[in-house]
C-alpha positions as CSV (number, residue, x, y, z in Angstrom):
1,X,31.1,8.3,-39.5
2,X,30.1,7.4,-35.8
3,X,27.8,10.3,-35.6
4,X,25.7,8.8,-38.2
5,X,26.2,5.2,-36.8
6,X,24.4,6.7,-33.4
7,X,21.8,8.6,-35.1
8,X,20.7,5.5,-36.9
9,X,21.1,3.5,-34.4
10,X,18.7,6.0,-32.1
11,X,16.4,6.1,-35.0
12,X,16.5,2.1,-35.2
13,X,15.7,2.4,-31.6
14,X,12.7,4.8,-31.8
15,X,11.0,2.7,-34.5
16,X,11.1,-0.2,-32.4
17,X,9.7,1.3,-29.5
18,X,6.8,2.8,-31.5
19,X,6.2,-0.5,-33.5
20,X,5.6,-2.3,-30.0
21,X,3.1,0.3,-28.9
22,X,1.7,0.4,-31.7
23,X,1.2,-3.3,-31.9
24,X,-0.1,-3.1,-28.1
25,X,-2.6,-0.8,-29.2
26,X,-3.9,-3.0,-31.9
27,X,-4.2,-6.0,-29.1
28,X,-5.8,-4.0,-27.2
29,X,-8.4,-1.5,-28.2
30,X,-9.4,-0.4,-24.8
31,X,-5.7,1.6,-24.8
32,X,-7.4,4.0,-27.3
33,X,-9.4,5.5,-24.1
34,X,-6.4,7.0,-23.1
35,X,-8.1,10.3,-20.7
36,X,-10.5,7.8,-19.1
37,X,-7.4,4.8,-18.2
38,X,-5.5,8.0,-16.9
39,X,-7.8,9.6,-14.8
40,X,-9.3,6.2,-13.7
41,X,-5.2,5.1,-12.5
42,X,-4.9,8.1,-10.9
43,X,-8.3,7.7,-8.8
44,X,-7.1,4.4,-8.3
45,X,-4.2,5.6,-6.6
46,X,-5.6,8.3,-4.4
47,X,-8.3,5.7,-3.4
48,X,-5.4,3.4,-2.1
49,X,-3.9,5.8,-0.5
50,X,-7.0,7.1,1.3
51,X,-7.8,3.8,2.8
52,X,-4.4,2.8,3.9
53,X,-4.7,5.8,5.9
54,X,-8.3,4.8,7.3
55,X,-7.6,1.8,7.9
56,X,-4.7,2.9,10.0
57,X,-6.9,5.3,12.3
58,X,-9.4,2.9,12.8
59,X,-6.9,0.5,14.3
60,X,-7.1,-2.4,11.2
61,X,-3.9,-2.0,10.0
62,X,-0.7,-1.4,11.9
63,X,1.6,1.8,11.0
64,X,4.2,-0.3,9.0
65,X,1.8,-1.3,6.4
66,X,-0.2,2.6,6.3
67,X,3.4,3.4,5.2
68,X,3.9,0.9,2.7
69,X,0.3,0.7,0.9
70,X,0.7,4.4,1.1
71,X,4.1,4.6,-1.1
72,X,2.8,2.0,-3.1
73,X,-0.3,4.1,-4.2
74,X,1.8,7.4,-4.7
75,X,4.5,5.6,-7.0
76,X,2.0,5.6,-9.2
77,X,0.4,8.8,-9.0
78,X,3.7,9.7,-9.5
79,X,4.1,8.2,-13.1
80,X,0.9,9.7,-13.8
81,X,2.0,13.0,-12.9
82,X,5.0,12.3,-15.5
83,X,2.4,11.5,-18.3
84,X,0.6,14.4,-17.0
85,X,3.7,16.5,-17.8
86,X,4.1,14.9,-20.9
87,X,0.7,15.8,-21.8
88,X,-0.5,12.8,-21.9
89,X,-4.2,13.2,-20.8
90,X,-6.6,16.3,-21.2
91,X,-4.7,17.9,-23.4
92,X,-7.3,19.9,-24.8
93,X,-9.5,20.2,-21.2
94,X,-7.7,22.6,-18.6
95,X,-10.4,21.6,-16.1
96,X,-9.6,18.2,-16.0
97,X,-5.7,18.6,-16.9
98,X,-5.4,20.8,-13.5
99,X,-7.3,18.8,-11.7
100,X,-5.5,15.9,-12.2
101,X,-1.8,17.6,-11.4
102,X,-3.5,19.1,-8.1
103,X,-4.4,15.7,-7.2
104,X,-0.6,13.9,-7.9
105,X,0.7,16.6,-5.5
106,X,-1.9,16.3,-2.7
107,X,-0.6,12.6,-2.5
108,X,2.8,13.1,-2.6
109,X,3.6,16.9,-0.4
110,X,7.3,16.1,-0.5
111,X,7.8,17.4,-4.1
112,X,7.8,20.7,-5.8
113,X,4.6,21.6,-7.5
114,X,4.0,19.8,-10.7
115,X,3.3,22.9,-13.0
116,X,6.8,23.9,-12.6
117,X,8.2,20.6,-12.3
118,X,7.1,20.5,-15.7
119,X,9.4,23.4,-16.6
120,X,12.5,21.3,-14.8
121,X,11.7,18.3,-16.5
122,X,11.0,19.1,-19.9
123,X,14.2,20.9,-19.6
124,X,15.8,17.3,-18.1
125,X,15.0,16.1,-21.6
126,X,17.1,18.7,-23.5
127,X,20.2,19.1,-20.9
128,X,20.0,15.2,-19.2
129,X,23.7,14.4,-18.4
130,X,25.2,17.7,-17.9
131,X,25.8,20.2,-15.2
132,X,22.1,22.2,-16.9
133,X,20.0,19.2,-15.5
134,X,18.7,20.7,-12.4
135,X,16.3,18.0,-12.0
136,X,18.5,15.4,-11.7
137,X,20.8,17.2,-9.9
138,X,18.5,18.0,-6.9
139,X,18.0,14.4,-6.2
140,X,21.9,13.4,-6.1
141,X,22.7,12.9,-9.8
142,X,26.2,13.5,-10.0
143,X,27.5,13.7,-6.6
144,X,30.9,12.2,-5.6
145,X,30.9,12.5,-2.2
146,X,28.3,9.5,-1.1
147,X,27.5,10.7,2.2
148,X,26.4,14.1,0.6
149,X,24.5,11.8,-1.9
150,X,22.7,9.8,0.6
151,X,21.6,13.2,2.3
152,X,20.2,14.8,-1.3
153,X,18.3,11.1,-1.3
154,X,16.8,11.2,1.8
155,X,15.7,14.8,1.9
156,X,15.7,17.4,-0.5
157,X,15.0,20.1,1.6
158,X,18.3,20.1,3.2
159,X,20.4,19.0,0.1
160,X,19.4,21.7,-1.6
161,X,20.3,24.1,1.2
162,X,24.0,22.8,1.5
163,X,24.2,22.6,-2.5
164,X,22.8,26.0,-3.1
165,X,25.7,27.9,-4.2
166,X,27.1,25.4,-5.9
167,X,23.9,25.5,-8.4
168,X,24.1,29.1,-8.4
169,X,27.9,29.2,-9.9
170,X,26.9,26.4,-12.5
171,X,23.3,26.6,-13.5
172,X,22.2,29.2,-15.5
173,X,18.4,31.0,-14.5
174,X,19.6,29.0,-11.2
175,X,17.5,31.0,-7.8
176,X,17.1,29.7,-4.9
177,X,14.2,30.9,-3.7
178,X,12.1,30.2,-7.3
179,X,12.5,26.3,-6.3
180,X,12.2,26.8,-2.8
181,X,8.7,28.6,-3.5
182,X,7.8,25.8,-5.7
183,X,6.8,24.1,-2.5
184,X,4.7,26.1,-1.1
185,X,2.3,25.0,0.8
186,X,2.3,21.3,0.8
187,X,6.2,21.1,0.6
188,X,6.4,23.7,3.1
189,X,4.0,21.4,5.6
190,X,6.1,18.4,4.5
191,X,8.7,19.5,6.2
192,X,7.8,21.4,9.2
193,X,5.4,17.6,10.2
194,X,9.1,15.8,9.6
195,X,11.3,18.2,11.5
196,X,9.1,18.4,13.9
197,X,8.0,14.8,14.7
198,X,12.3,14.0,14.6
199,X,12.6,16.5,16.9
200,X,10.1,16.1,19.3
201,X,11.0,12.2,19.4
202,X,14.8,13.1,19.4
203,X,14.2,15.1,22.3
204,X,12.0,12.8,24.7
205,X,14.6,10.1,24.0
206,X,17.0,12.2,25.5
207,X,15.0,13.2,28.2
208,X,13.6,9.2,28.9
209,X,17.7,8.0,28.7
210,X,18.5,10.6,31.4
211,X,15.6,9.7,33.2
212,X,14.4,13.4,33.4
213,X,10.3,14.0,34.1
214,X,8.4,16.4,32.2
215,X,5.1,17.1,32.8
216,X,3.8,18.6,28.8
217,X,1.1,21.0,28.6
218,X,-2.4,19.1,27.4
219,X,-2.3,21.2,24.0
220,X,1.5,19.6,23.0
221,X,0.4,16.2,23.6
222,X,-2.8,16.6,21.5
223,X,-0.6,18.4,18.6
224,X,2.3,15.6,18.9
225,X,-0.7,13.2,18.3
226,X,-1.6,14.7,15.4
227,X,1.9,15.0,14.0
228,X,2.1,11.4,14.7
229,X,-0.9,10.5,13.0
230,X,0.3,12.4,9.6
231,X,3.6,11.5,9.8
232,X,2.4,7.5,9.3
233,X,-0.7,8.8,6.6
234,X,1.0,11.6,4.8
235,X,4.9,12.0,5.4
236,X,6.1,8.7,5.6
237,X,4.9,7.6,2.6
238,X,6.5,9.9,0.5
239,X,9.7,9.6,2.1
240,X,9.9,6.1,1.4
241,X,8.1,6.6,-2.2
242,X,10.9,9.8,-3.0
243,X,14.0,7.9,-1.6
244,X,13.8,5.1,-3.6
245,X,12.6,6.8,-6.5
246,X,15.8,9.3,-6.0
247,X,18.2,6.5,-5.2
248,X,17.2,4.9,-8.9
249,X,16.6,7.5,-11.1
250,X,20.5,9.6,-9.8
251,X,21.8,5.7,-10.1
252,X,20.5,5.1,-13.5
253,X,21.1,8.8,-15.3
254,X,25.0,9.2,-16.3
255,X,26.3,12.5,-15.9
256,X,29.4,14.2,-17.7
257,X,30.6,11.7,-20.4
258,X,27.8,11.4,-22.5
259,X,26.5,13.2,-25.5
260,X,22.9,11.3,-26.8
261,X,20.1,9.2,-26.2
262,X,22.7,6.0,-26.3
263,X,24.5,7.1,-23.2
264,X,21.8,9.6,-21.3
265,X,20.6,6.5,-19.2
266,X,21.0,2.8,-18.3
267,X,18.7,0.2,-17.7
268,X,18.7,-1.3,-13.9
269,X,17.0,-4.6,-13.1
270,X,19.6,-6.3,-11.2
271,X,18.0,-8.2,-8.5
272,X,19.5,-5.5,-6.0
273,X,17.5,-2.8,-6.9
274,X,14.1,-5.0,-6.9
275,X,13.3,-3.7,-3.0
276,X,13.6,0.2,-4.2
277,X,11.5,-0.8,-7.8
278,X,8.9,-1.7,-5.8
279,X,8.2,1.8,-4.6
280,X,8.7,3.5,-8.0
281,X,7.0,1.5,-10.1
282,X,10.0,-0.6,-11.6
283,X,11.3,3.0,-13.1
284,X,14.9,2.1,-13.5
285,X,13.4,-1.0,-16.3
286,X,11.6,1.2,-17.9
287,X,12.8,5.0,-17.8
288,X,15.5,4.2,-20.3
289,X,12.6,4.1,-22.8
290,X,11.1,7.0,-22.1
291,X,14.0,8.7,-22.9
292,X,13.6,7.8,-26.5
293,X,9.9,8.2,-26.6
294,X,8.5,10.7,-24.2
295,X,5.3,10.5,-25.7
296,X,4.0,7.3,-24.3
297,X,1.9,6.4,-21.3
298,X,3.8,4.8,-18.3
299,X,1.6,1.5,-18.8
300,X,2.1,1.5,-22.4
301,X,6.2,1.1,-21.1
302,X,5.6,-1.3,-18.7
303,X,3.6,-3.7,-20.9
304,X,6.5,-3.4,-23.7
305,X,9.5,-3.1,-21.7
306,X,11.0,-6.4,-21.8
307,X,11.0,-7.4,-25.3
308,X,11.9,-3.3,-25.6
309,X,15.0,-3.9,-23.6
310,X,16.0,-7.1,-24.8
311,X,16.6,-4.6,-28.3
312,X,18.3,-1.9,-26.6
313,X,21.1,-4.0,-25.2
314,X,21.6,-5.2,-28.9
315,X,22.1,-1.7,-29.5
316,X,24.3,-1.0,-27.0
317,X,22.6,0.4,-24.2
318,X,24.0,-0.3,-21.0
319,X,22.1,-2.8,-18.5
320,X,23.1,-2.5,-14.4
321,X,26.3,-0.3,-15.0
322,X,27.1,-0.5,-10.7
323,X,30.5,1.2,-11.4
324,X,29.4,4.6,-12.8
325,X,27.6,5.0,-9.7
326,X,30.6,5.4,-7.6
327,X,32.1,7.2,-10.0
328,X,29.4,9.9,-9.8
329,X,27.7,8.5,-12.5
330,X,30.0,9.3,-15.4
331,X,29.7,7.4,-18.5
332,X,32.5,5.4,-19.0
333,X,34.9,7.5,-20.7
334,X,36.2,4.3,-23.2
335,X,33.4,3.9,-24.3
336,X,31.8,7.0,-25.1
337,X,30.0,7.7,-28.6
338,X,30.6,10.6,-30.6
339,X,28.1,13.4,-30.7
């Protein structure tokens, strides 16, 4: 009897969420240009992040603020990539579709490419909550041990080294070297501009506290310039933009416990995760809906979310569940709903 309790409930669910877009839509007819909003949004966003970056090498704007117009600007790119994979815009034009999904990536060099992101995420869909969800699992979805977790977080690179054979025994199709490739080449620069840049700056700390002189070579001050320079522009945006978009999305996605679309997410918008919503485009509101209709444009969720919500807590859905995230995100096991 509870399994069709949930699938009516899901169904209830689904129905509402279309009959607010739907509504939306008939409010506002400009939401039928749906290519041209895309497109435009995403132009939007690589203009902002473009001129934070000028604006930083021409001396207008300190290095702080490059860093924070800069993950501002590429939390949206990145929900556009997510319609993108959703097929969402240019369905029908491979010219344009491409482009667009070159463009999300340029922005943000930090993650794998989006054409097979698309593979991992679509697969997200089918497997969310258990051990088969590689996407959520390679940003800390999951993990018990929170120092682990606050690694996978901060840099995926690395969490995926140390959790590499642990994938391998419990993912199936599960290769290293498939995702690692998936970065190349912008992941790949990503990385070697961050290492770099911490060491460099780890080392002449050292050096400075021990009061040892160095005298560099001309070229290595000219290349730590430039490393410099794109770590502010290009890396340190994304950092900031990927860690708080990782820390919400593992926090917000249960895993182990849960069975359907009722217990596959919760909704966050305690006042505690406002500072990382900021830099993800309020995705812990508004993922929970996607959930239950992938086929809707990130703005289309935005603009509905809070009546939305307000019905999904009627039906159960959890709001700001803080204890499953120490408890490595498993749904609470007295609660769960049948399958």
């Amino acid at each position: 009897m509870q399994i069709t309790s949930d699938k009516e409930t899901i169904r209830e669910i689904i129905g509402f969420i279309k009959n607010q877009e739907k509504t939306l839509r008939a409010q506002l007819p400009f939401l039928g240009h749906q290519n041209t909003l895309g497109l435009g949004i995403l132009l939007l966003s690589v203009l902002g992040f473009v001129t934070s970056g000028v604006l930083y090498f021409i001396g207008v704007t300190p290095a702080w603020v490059c860093i924070i117009l800069g993950a501002l600007s590429t939390s949206i790119a990145h929900e556009v990539e997510h319609d993108l994979i959703h097929q969402q815009y240019f369905k029908s034009n491979a010219i344009m579709y491409n482009f667009m999904m070159f463009m999300v990536w340029v922005i943000r060099p930090n993650t794998i490419n989006p054409w097979y992101r698309k593979k991992i995420h679509l697969n997200h869909h089918k497997t969310s909550g258990t051990a088969q969800d590689i996407e959520e699992r390679l940003v800390g979805n999951g993990i018990k041990n929170h120092l682990l977790r606050m690694l996978v977080v901060c840099d995926g690179l690395l969490g995926l080294i140390v959790r590499s054979k642990q994938f391998s025994r419990e993912i199936k199709g599960y290769k290293f070297f498939t995702l690692f490739n998936a970065g190349f080449p912008l992941t790949t620069i990503y990385y070697i501009v961050l290492y770099s840049f911490l060491l460099i700056h780890t080392f002449n700390f050292i050096v400075e506290y021990m009061a040892v002189l160095i005298h560099y070579p001309t070229w290595l001050m000219t290349l730590v310039e430039w490393i410099n320079f794109t770590m502010v522009v290009w890396i340190a945006p994304s950092f900031l933009r990927s860690a708080c978009l990782n820390f919400i999305t593992s926090s917000m996605h249960y895993y182990g416990g849960a069975f359907n679309m009722l217990q596959q997410t919760q909704v966050l918008n305690h006042w505690f995760f406002m500072p990382f919503q900021l830099f993800c485009f309020n995705f812990g509101n508004t993922h929970t809906i996607h959930h239950f209709v992938p086929s809707q444009p990130f703005y289309i969720r935005q603009m509905i979310s809070k009546r939305v919500n307000v019905f999904l807590k009627e039906k159960g859905v959890k709001f700001n569940d803080l204890t499953s995230i120490l408890a490595a995100n498993r749904y609470p096991s007295s609660q769960q709903f049948s399958n």
